[in-house]
C-alpha positions in Angstrom: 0.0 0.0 0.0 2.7 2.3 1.1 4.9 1.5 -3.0 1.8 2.8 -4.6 1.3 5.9 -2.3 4.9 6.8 -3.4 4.7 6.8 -6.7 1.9 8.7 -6.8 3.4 11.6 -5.3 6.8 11.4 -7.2 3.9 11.7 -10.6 2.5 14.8 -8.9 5.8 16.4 -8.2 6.7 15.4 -11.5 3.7 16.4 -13.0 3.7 20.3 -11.1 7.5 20.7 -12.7 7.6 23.8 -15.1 10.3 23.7 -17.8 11.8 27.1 -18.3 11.8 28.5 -21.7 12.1 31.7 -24.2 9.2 32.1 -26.3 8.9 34.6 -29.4 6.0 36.2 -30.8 5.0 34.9 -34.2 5.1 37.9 -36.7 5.2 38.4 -40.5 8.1 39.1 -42.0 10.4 38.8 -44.9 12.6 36.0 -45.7 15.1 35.3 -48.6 16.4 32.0 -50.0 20.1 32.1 -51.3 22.8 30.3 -53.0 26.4 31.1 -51.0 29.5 31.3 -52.5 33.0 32.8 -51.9 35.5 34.7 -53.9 37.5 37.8 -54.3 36.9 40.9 -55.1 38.9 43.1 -57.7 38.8 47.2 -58.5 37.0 48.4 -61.1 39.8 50.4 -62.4 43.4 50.0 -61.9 45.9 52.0 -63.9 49.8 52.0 -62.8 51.6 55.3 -64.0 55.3 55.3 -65.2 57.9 57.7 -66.1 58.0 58.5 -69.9 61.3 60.2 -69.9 64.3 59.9 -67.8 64.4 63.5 -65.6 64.3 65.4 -62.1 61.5 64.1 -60.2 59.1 66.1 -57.9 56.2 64.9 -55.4 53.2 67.2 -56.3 51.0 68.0 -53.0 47.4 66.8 -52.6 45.4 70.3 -52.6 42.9 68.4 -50.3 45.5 68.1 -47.6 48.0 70.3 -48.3 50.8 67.9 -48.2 52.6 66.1 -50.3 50.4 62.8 -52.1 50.4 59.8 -50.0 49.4 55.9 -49.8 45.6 55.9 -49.1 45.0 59.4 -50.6 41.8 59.9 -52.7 42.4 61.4 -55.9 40.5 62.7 -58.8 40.9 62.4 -62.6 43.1 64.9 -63.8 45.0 65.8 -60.3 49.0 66.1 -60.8 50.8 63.9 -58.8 54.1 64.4 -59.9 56.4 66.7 -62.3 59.2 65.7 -64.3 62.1 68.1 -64.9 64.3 68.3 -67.9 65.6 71.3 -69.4 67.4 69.8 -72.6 64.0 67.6 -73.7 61.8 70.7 -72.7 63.5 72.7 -75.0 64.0 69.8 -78.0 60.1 70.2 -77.8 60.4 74.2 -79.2 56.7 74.6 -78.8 57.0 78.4 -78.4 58.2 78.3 -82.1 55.6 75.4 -83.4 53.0 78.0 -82.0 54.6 80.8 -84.1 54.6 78.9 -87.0 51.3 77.7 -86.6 49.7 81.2 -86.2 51.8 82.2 -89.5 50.5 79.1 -91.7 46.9 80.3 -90.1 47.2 83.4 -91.2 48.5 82.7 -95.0 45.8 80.3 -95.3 42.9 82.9 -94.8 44.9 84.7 -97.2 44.8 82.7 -99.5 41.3 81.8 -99.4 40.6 85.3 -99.8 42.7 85.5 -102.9 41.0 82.4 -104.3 37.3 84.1 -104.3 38.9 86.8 -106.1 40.3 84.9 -108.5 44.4 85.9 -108.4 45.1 82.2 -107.0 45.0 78.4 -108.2 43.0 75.7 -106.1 46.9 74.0 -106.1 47.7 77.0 -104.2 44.7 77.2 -101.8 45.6 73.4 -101.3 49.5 74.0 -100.5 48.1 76.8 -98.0 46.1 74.3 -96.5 48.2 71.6 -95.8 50.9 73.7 -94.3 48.4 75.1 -92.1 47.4 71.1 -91.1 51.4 70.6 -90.9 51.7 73.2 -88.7 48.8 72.3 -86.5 49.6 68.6 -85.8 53.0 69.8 -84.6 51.6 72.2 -82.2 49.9 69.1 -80.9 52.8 66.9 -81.1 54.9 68.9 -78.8 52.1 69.4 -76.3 51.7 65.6 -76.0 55.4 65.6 -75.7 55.1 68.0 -72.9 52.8 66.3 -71.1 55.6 64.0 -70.3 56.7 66.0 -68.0 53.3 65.9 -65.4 52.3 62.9 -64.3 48.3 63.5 -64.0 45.9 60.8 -62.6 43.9 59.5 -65.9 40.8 58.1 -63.0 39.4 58.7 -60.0 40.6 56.3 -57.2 42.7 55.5 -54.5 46.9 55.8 -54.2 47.6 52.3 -53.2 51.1 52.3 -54.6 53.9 55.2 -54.5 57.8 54.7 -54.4 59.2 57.3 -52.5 62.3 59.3 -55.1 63.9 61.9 -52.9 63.2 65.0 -54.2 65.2 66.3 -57.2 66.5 62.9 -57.8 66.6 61.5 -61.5 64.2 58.9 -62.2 64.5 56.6 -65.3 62.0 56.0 -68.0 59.8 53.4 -67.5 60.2 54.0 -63.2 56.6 53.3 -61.3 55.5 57.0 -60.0 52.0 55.6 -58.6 49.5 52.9 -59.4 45.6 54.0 -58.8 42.7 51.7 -58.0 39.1 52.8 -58.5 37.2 50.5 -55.7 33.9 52.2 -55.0 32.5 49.7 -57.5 34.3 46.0 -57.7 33.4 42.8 -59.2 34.5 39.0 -58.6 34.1 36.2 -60.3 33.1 32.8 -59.1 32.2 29.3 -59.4 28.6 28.2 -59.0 28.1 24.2 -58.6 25.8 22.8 -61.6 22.6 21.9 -60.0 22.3 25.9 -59.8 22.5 26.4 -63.7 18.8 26.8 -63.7 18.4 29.0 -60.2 21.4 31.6 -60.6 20.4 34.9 -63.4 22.0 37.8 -64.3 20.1 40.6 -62.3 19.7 38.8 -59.2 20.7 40.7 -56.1 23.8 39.8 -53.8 24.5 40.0 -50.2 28.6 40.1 -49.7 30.5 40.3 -46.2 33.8 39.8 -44.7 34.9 39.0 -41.8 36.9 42.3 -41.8 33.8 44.2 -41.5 30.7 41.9 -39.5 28.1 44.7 -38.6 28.4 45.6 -42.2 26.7 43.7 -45.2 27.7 45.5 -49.0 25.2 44.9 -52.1 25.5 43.4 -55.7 24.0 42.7 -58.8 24.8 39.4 -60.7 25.9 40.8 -63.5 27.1 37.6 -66.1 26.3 34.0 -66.2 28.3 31.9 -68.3 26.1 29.5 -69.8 29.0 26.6 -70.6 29.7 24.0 -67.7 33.4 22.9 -66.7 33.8 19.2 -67.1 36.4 18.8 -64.8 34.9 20.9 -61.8 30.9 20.8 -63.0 30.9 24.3 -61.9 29.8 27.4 -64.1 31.3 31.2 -64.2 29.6 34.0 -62.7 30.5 37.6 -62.7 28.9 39.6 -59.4 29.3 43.4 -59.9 29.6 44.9 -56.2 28.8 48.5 -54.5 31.8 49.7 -52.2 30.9 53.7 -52.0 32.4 53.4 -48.6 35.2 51.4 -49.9 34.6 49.4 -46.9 35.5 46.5 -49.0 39.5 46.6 -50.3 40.6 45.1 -53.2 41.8 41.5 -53.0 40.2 40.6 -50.0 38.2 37.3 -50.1 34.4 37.5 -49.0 31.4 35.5 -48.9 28.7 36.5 -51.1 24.7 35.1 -51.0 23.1 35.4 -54.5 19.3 36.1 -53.5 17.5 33.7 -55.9 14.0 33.7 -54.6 12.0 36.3 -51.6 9.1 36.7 -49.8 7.3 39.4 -48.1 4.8 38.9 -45.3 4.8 35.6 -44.1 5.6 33.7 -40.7 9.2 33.0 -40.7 11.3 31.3 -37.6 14.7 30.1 -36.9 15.3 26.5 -38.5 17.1 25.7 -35.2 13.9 25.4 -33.4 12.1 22.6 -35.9 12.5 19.0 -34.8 12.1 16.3 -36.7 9.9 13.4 -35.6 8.1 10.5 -37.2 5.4 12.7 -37.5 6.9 15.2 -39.5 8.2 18.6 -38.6 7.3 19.6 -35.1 7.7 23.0 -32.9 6.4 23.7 -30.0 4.0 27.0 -29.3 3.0 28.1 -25.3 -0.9 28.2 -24.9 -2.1 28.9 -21.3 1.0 27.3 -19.6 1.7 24.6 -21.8 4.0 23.5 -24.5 1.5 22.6 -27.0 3.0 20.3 -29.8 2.7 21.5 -33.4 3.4 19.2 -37.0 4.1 22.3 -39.6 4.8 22.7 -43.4 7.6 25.1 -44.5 8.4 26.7 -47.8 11.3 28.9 -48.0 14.2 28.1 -46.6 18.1 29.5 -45.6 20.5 28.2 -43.5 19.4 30.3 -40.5 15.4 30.6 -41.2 12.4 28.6 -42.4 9.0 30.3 -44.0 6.0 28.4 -42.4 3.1 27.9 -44.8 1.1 25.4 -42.2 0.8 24.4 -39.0 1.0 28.1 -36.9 -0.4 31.6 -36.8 0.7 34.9 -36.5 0.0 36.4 -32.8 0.8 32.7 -31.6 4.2 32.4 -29.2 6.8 30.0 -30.3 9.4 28.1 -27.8 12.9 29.3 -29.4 14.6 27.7 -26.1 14.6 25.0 -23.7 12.3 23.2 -26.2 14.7 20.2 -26.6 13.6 18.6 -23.0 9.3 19.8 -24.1 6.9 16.8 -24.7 3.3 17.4 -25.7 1.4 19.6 -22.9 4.5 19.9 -20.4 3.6 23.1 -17.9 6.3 25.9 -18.8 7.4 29.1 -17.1 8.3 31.9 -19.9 11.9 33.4 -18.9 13.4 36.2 -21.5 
C-alpha cells in the first residue's frame, strides 16, 4: 500500500515541474532564400603610372590636404601627382616656335582663301596653304603631347595604393613606377557556382557580400554575367557579381562570402530553422498556450541556412518556444523566462 502511495506523489511532483523557456512572438516578415559562395573581389579600375622620360623628379602636393600625395589618398581624374624636370628635352620640344609657326600658316591660309574668291590664285595654291596650315597644327599638338611627359596626371578617380618614394630632385628613369591607382567604390569577382544551380542563378539577381573584416556591415551586388558553358572537370559554371563599395569598406583582393538572392518573400511567418525538430510525424515545434508546451506538425516553404517560411501548421500572434524546447513533450507546464 505504502509503494503505490509513493509513486503517486513522485507523478505529482513530476507532473507540477515547469520547464523554463524563451518564447517569441510569431510575426510576419520577410525572408530570402540564397545560393552562397565565396570569392575575391577586384577594383573596377586600376591604372599603374610610369615615367615616360628619364628627368628630375618632384612629389606634387594633394590640394585636399595640403601635403605632399600619400598611400591611401583619394584622388581625382586629372589631379598632378608628380612633375618631371628636364631642361634639354623641354626645349628639344620648341613649342614656343611650333606656336609661331602655326599662327603664320593660319594666317596665310585665310589669305589665301581670300585671294581664291577673287580669283588671283589656283586651287593648287589654296591646297599648299592648307596643308601647311594642317602641318603646322599637328605639330603644335605633337609637342604638347610631348610635354605632357613631364606631369604625371591621374587618368581616373581612385585611391593611391602604390607610391615609391624618389627623394626630391632625384633623377628617375624612363619606364620608373610613379604611382599605381585603383578605382574601388565599384568592384566585381568572379566565381564558381556548382551545376545543379544552372537553372536558379540569373544575371540581375541581387547579392549579399560580407567579410569578416567588417561583421556589422553587409555590401550589395548585382549578378551581372552567367556563363552558360559548364566545366567538365569541376561541374561548376562562371559567374560575374558586380559589387557596391561607395564606402570602400570592402579593399581590393580581400576574399568574401557572397549570397546570391535567388527567390524572396514578403509577409509571411518566418522562424529560426534551429527550433524545428524532426519526428516521425513530421516537422514539429512547440507553441505556449495557457502554460503549456502545446506540440505542433508544420509545413515550410522557403528556406536559408538560419530561417524557415512556415506555410502550415502556426499563426501569426501565436508564441513559439525558441529555447529550452529540446527537453518539451506534448502539454509539459512551462514558465516563460526572456
Amino acid at each position: 500500500m505504502l509503494i503505490p502511495a509513493c509513486r503517486n506523489q513522485e507523478q505529482g511532483l513530476t507532473a507540477d515541474v515547469e520547464i523554463p523557456v524563451t518564447v517569441e512572438d510569431i510575426s510576419l516578415r520577410s525572408i530570402e532564400e540564397y545560393v552562397s559562395t565565396t570569392g575575391t573581389v577586384y577594383p573596377k579600375g586600376e591604372i599603374t603610372l610610369k615615367s615616360k622620360i628619364t628627368a628630375a623628379y618632384y612629389l606634387e602636393k594633394n590640394p585636399q590636404t595640403g601635403r605632399q600625395w600619400q598611400l591611401g589618398d583619394r584622388i581625382r581624374a586629372g589631379a598632378l601627382i608628380a612633375r618631371l624636370e628636364d631642361r634639354e628635352f623641354v626645349l628639344s620640344i620648341k613649342l614656343e616656335t611650333s606656336e609661331l609657326n602655326l599662327e603664320l600658316a593660319e594666317s596665310e591660309l585665310k589669305k589665301q582663301e581670300s585671294l581664291y574668291e577673287k580669283g588671283g590664285i589656283t586651287l593648287k595654291d589654296l591646297k599648299t596653304a592648307s596643308i601647311n596650315y594642317e602641318n603646322a597644327k599637328t605639330t603644335v599638338e605633337n609637342a604638347r603631347l610631348q610635354l605632357e611627359k613631364t606631369r604625371i596626371v591621374a587618368p581616373i578617380e581612385g585611391v593611391i595604393v602604390e607610391l615609391p618614394y624618389y627623394t626630391q630632385g632625384t633623377q628617375v628613369d624612363q619606364g620608373s613606377v610613379i604611382a599605381k591607382i585603383m578605382d574601388y567604390q565599384t568592384m566585381y569577382m568572379n566565381v564558381q557556382l556548382p551545376e545543379k544551380y544552372a537553372g536558379t542563378v540569373k544575371p540581375e539577381q541581387n547579392v549579399k557580400l560580407t567579410n569578416y573584416t567588417i561583421p556589422n556591415d553587409t555590401l550589395y551586388g548585382k549578378v551581372t554575367q552567367i556563363s552558360p558553358a559548364i566545366n567538365a572537370d569541376t561541374r561548376t559554371f562562371q559567374g560575374v557579381i558586380t559589387v557596391n563599395n561607395p564606402q570602400l569598406l570592402l579593399r581590393p583582393g580581400m576574399f568574401v562570402k557572397a549570397d546570391i538572392v535567388t527567390r524572396r518573400k514578403d509577409s509571411v511567418i518566418v522562424i529560426p530553422r534551429s527550433i524545428i525538430l524532426s519526428r516521425q510525424r513530421g516537422k514539429t515545434v512547440f507553441v505556449v498556450d495557457r502554460g503549456l508546451a502545446v506540440e505542433r506538425i508544420i509545413e515550410t516553404g522557403l528556406e536559408n541556412l538560419t530561417e524557415a517560411e512556415v506555410v502550415r501548421g502556426l499563426n501569426r500572434n501565436e508564441r513559439i518556444v525558441t529555447s529550452g524546447f529540446e527537453t518539451l513533450s506534448n502539454r509539459s507546464k512551462v514558465k516563460i523566462v526572456r
